[in-house]
N, C-alpha and C positions, 0 to 999 in steps of 0.2 A: 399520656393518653392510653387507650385501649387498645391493644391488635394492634392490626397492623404491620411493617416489615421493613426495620430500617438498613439498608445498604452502605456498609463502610468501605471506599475503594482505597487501597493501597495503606491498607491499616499498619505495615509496617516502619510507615513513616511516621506515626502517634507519637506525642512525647511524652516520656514518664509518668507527667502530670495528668496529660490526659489518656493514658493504659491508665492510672488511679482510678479517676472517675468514669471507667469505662469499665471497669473490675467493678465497681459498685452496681451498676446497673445490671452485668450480667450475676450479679449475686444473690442482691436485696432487689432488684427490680425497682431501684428509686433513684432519682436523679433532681436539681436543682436548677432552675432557668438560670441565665448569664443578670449579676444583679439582686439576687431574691435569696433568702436561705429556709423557703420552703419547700419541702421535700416533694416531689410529686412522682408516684406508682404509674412500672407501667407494665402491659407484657407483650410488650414487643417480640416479634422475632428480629433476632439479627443475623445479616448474611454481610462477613466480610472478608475483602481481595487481596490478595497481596502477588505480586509477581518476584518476591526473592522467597526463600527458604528460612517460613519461620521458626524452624528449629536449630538452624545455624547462629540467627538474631538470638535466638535464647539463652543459646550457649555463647555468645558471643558478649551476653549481656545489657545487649541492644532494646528486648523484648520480654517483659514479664511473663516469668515460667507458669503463676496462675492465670492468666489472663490466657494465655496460650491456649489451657488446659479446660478453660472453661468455653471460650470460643470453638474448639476442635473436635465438636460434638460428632459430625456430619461431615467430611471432609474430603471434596469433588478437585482433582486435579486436571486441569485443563491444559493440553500441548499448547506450545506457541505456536504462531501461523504460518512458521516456518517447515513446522511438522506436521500441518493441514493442509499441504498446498490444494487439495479438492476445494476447501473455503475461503479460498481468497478470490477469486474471482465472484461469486455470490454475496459474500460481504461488500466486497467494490460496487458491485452493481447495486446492493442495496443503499448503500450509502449515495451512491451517486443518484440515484432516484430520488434519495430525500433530499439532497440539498440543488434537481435541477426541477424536480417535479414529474422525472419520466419523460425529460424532452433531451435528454443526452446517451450517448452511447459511447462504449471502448472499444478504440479499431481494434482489430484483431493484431497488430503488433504491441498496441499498449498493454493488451492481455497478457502477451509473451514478456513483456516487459515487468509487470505486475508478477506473474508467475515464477520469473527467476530472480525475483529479487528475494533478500535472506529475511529483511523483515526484523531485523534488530529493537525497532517501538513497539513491534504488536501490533494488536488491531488498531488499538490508538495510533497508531503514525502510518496506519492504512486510512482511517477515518480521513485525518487531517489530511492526507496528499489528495484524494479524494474532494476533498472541499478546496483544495489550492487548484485544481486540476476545471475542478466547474468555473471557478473563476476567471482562468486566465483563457477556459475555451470560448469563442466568438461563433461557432457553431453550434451543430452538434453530433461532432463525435471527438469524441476524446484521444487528441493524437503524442506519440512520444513527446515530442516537442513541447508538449502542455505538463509534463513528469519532470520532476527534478535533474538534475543534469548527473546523480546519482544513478538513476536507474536510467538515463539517455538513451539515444536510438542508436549507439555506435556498441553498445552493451546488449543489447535486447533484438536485435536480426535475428530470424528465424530461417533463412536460404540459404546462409552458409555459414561452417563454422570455421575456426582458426586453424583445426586441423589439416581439412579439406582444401581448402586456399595456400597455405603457406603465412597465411599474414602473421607480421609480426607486431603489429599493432593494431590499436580500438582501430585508427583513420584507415588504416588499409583493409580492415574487416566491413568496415562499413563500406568504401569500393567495390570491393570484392560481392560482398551482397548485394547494391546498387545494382551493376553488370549482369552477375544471374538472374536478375528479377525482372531487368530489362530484355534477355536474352528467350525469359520461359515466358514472356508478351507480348515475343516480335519486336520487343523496340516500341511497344505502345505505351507512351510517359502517363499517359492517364490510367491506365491501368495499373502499372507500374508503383506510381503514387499511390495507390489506393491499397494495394497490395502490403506497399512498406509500411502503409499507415502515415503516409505524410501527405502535405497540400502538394499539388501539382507544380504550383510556385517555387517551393523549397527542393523539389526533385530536380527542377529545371537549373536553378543555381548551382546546385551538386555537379551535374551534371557539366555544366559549363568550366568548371572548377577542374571538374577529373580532366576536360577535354584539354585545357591549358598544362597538364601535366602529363600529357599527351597517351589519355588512356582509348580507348576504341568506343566511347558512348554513344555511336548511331550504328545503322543498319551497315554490312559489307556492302562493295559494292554491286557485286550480284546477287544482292538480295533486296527484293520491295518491300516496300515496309506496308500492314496496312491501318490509313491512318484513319482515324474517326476526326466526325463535325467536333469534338474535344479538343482534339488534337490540335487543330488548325487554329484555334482559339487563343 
């Protein structure tokens, strides 16, 4: 065909066979349907991806050194999103708009959660938790609990850190931050909940949980708590 712009992602996965006939095309501008041995012109531009080091594939052997040479006109190095953390909450949100139509949102602990994660797939495996994430939400806002058990809620508290506490583990960090959160609320579970980024439900079981292990999750006793029409719920 004519014009035009074809996109090759992860071109460093091609096999020999096909860097050949992808050398031809960047050469002679002709190439062959699957089936036919007639030749058809084209002048495409081509833009393609790769996430390793194609100059190491080269030397390596892996990656045809013309093909390399002729693809590597123009050459845009993009950080991972590990070294963009500004882009990872706006890609999240983008993504998550397209796959709920703009009727879902990220509590503000999922953000924290999202943000400190290292991101080892890239934006691809931001994309896809993003679409596992609309999935498994029944409302709309998107809570840890909805996030891989990778970046979970006992990893991603934003009220206290490991240092501050003492804690010596994820479960005791996640107490630990429960208590504060409870404490900067008055002891308001609804807020509280809302705060952690979790359903009020799931704050309630926690809570019941620490109290069997006989942590301090209600008000002192000379202190009143003040409770909302939520609350009593």
């Amino acid at each position: 065909g004519r014009g035009g712009t074809i996109f090759l992602a992860e071109i460093a996965e091609m096999s020999p066979k096909l860097q050949a006939k992808l050398l031809r095309v960047t050469q002679d501008g002709v190439f062959q349907r699957v089936g036919s041995n007639k030749d058809i012109r084209t002048d495409a531009r081509i833009i393609a991806a790769t996430n390793r080091n194609l100059e190491e594939e080269v030397k390596a052997g892996r990656f045809r050194e013309d093909l390399y040479y002729r693809l590597n006109v123009v050459e845009f190095n993009i950080p991972p999103l590990r070294e963009r953390p500004e882009d990872i909450i706006p890609l999240a949100t983008a993504f998550l708009n397209e796959f709920t139509g703009g009727r879902t949102r990220l509590s503000s602990t999922a953000v924290e959660c999202l943000r400190r994660y290292h991101w080892p797939g890239n934006v691809r495996e931001l994309k896809n938790l993003m679409q596992r994430a609309a999935l498994l939400c029944r409302g709309d806002v998107i809570l840890p609990e909805h996030l891989p058990s990778k970046i979970s809620l006992s990893m991603c508290q934003q009220a206290v850190s490991v240092e501050s506490t003492g804690a010596t583990s994820l479960e005791e960090l996640e107490r630990q931050t429960i208590l504060a959160t409870l404490r900067k609320f008055n002891y308001n579970r609804t807020e509280t909940a809302r705060a952690l980024g979790i359903s009020r439900r799931t704050l309630v079981y926690k809570l019941q949980k620490m109290r069997e292990l006989g942590y301090q999750v209600d008000p002192p006793g000379n202190y009143t708590a003040q409770p909302r029409v939520a609350d009593s719920l």
